[in-house]
N, CA, C and O atoms as a Tinker XYZ file with bonds, in Angstrom:
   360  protein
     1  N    -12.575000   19.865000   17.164000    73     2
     2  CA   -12.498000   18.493000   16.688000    64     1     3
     3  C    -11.074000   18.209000   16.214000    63     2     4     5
     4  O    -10.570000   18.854000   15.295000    81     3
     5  N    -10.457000   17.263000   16.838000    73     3     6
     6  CA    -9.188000   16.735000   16.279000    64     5     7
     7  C     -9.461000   16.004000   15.126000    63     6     8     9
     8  O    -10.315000   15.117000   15.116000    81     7
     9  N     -8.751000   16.333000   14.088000    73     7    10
    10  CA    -9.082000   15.218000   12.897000    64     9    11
    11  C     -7.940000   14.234000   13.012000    63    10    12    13
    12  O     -8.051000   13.123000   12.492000    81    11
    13  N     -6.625000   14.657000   13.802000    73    11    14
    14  CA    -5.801000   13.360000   13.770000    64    13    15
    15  C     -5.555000   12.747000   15.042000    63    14    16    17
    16  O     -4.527000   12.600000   15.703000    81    15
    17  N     -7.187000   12.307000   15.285000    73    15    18
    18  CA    -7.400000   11.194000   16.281000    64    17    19
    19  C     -7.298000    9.621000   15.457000    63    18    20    21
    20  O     -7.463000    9.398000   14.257000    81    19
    21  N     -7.111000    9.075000   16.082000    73    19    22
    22  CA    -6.997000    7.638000   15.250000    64    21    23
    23  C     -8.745000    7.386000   14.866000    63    22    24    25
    24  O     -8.964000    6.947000   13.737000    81    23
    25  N     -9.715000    7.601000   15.594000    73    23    26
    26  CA   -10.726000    7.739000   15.417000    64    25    27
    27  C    -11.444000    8.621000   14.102000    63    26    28    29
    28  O    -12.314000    8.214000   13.332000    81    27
    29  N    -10.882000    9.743000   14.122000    73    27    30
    30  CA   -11.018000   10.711000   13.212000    64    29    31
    31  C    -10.419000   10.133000   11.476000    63    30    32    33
    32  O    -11.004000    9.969000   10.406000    81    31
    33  N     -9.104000    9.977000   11.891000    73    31    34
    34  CA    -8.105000    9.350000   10.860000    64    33    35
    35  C     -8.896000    8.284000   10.105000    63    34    36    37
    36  O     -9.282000    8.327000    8.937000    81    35
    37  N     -9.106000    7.026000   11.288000    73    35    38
    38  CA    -9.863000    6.029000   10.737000    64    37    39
    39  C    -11.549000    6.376000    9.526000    63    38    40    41
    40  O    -11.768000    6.219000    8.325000    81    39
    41  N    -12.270000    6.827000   10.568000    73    39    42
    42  CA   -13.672000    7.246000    9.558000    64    41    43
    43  C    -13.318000    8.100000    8.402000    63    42    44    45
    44  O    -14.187000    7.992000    7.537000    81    43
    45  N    -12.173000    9.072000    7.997000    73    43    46
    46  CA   -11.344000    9.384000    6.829000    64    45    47
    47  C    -11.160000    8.390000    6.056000    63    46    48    49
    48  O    -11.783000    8.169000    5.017000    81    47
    49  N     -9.990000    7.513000    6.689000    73    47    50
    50  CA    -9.562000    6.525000    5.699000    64    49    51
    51  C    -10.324000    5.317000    4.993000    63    50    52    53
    52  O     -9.811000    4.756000    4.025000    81    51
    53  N    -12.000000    4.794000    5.682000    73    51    54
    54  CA   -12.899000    4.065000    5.566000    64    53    55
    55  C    -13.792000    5.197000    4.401000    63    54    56    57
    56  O    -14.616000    4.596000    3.712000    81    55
    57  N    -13.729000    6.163000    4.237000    73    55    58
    58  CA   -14.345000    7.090000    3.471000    64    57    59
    59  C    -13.921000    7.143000    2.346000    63    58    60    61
    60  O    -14.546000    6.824000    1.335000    81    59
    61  N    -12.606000    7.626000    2.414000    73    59    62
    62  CA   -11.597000    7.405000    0.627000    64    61    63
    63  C    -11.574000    6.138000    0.375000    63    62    64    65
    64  O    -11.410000    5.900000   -0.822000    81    63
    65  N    -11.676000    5.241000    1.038000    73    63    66
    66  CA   -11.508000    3.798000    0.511000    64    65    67
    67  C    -12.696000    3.529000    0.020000    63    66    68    69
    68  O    -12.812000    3.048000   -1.107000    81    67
    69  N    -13.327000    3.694000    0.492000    73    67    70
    70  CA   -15.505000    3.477000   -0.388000    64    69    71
    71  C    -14.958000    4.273000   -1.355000    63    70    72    73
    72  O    -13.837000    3.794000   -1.520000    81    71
    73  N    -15.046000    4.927000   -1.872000    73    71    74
    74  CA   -15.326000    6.105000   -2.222000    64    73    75
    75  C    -13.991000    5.417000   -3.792000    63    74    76    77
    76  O    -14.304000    5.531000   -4.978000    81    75
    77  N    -13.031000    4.967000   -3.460000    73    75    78
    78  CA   -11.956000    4.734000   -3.890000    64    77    79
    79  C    -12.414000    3.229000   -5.093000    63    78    80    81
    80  O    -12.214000    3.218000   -6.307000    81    79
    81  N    -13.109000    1.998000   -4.176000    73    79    82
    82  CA   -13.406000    1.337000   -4.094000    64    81    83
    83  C    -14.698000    1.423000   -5.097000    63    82    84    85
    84  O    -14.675000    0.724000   -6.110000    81    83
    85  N    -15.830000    2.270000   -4.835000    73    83    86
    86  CA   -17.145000    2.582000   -5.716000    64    85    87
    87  C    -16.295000    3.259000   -7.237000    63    86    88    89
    88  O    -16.660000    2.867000   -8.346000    81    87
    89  N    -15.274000    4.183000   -7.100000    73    87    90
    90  CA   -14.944000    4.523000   -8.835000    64    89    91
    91  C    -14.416000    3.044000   -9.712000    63    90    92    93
    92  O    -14.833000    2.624000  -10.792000    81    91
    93  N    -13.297000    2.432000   -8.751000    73    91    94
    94  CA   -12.701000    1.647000   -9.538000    64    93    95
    95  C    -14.071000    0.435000   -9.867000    63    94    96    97
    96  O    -14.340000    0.086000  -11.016000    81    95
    97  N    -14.653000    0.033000   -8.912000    73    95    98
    98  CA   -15.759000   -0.958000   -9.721000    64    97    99
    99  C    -16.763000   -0.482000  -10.613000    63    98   100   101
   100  O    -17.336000   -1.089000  -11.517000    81    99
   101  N    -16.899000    0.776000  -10.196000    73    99   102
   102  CA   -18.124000    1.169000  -11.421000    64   101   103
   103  C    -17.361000    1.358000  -13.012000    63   102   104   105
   104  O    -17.853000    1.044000  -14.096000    81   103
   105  N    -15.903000    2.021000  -12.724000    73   103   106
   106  CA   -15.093000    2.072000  -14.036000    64   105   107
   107  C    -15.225000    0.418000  -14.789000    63   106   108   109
   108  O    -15.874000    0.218000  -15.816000    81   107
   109  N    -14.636000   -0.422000  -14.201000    73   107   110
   110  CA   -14.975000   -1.642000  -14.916000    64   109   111
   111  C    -16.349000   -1.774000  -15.240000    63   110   112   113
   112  O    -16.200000   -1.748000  -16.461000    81   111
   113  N    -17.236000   -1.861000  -15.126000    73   111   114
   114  CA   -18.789000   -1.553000  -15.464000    64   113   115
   115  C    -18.332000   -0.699000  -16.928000    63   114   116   117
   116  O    -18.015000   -1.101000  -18.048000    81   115
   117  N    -18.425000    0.230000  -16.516000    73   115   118
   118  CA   -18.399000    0.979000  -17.430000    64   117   119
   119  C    -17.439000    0.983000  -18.760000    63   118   120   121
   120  O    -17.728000    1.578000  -19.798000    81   119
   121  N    -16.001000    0.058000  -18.507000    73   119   122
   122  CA   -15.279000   -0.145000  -19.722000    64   121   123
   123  C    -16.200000   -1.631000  -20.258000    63   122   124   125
   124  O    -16.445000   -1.855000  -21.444000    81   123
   125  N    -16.485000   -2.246000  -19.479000    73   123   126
   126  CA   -17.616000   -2.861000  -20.136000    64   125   127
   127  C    -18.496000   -2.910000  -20.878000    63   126   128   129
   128  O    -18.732000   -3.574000  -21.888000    81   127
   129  N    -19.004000   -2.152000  -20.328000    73   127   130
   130  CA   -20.552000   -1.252000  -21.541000    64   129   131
   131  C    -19.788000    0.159000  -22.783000    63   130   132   133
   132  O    -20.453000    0.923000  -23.483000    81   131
   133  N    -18.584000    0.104000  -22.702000    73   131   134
   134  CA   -17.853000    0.475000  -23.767000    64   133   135
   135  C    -18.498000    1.886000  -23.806000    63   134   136   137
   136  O    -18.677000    2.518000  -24.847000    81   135
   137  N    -18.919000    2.429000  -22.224000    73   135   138
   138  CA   -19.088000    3.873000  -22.054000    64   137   139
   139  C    -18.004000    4.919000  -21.964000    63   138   140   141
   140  O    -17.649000    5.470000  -20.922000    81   139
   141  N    -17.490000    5.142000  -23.236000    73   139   142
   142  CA   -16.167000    6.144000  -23.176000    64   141   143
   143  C    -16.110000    7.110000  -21.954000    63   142   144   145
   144  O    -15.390000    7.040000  -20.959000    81   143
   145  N    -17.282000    8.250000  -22.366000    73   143   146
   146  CA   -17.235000    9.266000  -21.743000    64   145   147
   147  C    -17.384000    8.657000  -20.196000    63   146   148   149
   148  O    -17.050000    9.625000  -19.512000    81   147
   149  N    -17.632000    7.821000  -19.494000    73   147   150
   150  CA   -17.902000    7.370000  -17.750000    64   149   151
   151  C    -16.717000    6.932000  -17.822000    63   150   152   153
   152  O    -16.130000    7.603000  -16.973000    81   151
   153  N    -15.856000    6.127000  -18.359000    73   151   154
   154  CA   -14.697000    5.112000  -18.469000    64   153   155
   155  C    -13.686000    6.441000  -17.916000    63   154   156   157
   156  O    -13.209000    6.517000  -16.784000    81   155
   157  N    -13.472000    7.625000  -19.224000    73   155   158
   158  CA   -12.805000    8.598000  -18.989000    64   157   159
   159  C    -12.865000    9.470000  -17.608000    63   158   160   161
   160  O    -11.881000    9.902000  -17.008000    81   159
   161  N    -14.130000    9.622000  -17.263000    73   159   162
   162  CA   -13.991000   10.272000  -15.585000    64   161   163
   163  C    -13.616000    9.541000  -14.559000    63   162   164   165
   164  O    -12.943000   10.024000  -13.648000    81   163
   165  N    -14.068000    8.080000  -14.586000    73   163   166
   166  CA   -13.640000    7.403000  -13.487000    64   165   167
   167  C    -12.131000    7.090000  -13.328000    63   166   168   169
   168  O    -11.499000    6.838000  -12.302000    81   167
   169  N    -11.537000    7.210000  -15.196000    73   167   170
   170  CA    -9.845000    7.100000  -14.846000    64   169   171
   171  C     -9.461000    7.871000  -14.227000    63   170   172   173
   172  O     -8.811000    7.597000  -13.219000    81   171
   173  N     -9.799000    9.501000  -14.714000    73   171   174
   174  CA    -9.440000   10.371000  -13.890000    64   173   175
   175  C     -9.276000   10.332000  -12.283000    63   174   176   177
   176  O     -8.251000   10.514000  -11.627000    81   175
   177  N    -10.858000    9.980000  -11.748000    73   175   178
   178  CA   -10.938000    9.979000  -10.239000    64   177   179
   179  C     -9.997000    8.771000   -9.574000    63   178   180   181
   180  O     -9.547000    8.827000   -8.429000    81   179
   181  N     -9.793000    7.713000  -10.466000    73   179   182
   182  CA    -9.256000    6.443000   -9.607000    64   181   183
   183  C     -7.722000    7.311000   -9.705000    63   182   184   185
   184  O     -6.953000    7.091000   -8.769000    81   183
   185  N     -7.298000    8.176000  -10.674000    73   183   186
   186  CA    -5.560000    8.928000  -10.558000    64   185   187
   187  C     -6.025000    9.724000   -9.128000    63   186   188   189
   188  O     -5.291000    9.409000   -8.191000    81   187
   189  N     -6.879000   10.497000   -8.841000    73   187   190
   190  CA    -6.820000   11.196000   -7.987000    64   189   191
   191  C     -7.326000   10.607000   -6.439000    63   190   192   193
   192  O     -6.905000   11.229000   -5.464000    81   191
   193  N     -8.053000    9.641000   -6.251000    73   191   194
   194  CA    -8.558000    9.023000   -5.288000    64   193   195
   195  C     -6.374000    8.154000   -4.856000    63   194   196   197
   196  O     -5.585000    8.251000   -3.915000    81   195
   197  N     -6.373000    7.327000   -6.429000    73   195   198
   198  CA    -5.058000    6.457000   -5.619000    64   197   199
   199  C     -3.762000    7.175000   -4.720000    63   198   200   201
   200  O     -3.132000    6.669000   -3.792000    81   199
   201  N     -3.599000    8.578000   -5.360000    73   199   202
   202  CA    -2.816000    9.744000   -4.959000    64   201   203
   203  C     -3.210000    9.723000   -3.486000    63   202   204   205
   204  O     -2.556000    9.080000   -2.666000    81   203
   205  N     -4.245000   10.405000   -3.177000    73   203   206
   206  CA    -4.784000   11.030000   -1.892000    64   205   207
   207  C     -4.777000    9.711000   -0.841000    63   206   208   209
   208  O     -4.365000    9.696000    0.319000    81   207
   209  N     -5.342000    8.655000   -1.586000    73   207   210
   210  CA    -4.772000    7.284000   -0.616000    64   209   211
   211  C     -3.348000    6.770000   -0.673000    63   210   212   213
   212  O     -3.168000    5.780000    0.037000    81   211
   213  N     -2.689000    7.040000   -1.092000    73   211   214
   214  CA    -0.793000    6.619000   -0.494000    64   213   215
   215  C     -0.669000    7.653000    0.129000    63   214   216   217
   216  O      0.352000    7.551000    0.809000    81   215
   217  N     -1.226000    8.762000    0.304000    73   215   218
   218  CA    -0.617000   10.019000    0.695000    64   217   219
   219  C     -1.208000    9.238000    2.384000    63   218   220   221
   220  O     -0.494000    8.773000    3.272000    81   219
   221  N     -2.393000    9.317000    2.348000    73   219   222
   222  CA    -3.038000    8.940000    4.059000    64   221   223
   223  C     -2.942000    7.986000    4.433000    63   222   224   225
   224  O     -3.108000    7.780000    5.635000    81   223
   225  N     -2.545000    6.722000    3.327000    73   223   226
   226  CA    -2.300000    5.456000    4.373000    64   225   227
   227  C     -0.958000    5.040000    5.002000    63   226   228   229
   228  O     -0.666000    4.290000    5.933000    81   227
   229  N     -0.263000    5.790000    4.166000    73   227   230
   230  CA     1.168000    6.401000    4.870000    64   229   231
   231  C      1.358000    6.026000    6.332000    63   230   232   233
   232  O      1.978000    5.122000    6.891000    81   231
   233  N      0.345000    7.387000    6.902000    73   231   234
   234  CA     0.705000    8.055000    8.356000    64   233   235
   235  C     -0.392000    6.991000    9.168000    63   234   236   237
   236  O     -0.445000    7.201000   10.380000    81   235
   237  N     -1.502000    5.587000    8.521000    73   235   238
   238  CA    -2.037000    4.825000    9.418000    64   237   239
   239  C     -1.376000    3.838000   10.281000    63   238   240   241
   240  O     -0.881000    2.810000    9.820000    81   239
   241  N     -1.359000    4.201000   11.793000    73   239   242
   242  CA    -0.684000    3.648000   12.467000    64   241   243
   243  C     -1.563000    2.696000   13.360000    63   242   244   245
   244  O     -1.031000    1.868000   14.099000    81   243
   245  N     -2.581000    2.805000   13.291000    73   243   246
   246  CA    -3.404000    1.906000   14.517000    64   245   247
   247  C     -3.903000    1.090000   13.225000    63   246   248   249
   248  O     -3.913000    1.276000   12.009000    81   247
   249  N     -4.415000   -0.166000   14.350000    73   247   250
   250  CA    -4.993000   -1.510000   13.522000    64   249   251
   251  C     -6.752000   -0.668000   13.210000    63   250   252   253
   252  O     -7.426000   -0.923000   12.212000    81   251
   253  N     -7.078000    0.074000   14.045000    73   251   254
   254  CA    -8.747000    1.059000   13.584000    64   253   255
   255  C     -8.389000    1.474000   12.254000    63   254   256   257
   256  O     -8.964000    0.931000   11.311000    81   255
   257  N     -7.520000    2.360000   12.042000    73   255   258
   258  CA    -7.368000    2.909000   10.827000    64   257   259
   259  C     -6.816000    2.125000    9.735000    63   258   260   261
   260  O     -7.038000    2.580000    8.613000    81   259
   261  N     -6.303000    1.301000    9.794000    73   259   262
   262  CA    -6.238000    0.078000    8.839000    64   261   263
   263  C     -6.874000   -0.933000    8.869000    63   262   264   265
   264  O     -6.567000   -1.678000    7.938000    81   263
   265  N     -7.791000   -1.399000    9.648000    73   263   266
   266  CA    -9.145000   -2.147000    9.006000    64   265   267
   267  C     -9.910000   -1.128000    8.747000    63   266   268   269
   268  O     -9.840000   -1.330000    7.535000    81   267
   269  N    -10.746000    0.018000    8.832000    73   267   270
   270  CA   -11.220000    1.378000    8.206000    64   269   271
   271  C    -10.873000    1.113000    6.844000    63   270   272   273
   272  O    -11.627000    0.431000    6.151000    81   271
   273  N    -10.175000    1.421000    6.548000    73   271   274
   274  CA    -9.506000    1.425000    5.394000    64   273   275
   275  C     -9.935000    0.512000    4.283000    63   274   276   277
   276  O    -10.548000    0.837000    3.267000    81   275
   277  N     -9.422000   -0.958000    4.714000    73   275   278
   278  CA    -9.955000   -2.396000    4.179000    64   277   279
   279  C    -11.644000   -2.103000    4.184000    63   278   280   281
   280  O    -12.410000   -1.772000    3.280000    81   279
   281  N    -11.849000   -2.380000    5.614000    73   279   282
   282  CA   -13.721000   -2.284000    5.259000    64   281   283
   283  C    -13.987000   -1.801000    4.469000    63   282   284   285
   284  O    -14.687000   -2.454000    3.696000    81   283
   285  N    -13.555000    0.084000    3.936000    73   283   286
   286  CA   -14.497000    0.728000    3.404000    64   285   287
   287  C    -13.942000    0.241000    1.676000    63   286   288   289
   288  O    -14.735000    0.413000    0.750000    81   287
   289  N    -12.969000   -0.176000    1.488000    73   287   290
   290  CA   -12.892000   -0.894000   -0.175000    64   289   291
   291  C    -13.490000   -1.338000    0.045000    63   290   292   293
   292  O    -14.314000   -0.447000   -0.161000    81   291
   293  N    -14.451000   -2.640000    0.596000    73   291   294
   294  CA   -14.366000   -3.903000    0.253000    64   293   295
   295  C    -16.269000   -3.430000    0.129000    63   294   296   297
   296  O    -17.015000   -3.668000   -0.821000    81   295
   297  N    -16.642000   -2.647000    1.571000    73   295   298
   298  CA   -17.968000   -2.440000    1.303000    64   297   299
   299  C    -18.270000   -0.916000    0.011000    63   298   300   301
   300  O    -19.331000   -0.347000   -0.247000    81   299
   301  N    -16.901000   -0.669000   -0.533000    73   299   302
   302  CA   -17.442000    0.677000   -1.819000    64   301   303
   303  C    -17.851000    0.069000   -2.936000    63   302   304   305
   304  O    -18.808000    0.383000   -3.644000    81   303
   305  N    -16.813000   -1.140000   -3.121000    73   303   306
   306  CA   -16.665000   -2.457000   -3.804000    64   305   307
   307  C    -18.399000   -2.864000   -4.257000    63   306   308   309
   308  O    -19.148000   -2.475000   -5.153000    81   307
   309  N    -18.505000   -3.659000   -3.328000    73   307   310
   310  CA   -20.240000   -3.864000   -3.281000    64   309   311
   311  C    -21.429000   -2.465000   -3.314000    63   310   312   313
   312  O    -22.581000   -2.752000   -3.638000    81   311
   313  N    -21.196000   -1.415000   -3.072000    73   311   314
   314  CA   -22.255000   -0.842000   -3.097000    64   313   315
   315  C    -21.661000   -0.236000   -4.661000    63   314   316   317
   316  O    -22.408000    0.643000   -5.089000    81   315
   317  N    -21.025000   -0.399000   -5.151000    73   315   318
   318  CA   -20.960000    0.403000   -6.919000    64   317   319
   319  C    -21.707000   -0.705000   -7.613000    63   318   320   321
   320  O    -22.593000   -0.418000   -8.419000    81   319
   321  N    -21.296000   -2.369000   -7.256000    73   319   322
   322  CA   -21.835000   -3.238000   -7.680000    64   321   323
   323  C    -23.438000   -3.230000   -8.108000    63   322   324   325
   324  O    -23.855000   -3.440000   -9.248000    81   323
   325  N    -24.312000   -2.915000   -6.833000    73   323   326
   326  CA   -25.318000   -2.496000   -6.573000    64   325   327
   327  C    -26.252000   -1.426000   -7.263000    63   326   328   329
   328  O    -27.466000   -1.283000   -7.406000    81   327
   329  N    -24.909000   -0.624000   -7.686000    73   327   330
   330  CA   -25.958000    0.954000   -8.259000    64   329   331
   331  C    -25.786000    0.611000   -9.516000    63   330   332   333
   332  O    -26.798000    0.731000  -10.205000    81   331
   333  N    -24.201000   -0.039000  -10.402000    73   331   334
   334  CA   -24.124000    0.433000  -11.595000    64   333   335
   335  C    -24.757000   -0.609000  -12.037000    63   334   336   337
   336  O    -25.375000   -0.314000  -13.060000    81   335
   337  N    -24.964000   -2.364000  -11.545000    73   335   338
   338  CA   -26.360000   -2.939000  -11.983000    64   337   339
   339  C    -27.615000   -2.076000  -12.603000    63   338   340   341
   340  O    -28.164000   -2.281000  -13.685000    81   339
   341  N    -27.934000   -1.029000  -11.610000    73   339   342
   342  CA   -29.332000   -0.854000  -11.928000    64   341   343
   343  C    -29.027000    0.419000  -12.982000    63   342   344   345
   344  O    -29.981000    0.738000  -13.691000    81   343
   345  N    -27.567000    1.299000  -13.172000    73   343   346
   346  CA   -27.313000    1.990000  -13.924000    64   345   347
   347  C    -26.865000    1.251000  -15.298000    63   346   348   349
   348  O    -26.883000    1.842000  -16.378000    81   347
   349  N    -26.680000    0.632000  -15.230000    73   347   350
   350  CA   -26.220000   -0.191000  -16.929000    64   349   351
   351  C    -27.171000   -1.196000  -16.987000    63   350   352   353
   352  O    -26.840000   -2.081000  -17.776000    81   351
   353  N    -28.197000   -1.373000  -16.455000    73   351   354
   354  CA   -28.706000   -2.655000  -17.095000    64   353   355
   355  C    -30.317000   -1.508000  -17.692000    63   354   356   357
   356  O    -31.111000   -2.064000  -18.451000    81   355
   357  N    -30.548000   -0.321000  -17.352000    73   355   358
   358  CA   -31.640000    0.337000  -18.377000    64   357   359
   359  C    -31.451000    0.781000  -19.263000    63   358   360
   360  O    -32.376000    1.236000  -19.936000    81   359
């Protein structure tokens, strides 16, 4: 398996971006509900998620791997929306 197929690259970069996308919205949630201890891990992960994404969006050269990218914020975005609703509102 080539991982630096633009194909490969792309479903990577749509992955850290959810993924990127689900810490930073659930962190707001969570500085919201004035949950220290969640507030504190998600800072952590959004330092280490933003790192690992300048590092890979760097080398995105095709328009796949940069809408990848966009999509997967925008849909990590909405699905943290989704969970930390049903996690902060019990």
């Amino acid at each position: 398996m080539n991982i630096h197929s633009p194909l490969h690259r792309a479903a990577f970069l749509f992955v850290l971006e959810f993924v990127g996308f689900f810490i930073v919205t659930f962190n707001m949630r969570a500085v919201a509900d004035l949950n220290y201890a969640l507030t504190f891990a998600t800072d952590i992960l959004i330092a280490v998620i933003g790192f690992t994404s300048i590092k890979q969006i760097i080398d995105a050269k095709t328009r796949l791997e940069q809408g990848a990218y966009a999509l997967g914020g925008a849909l990590g975005g909405q699905a943290a929306l989704w969970l930390s609703s049903h996690y902060f509102s019990s």
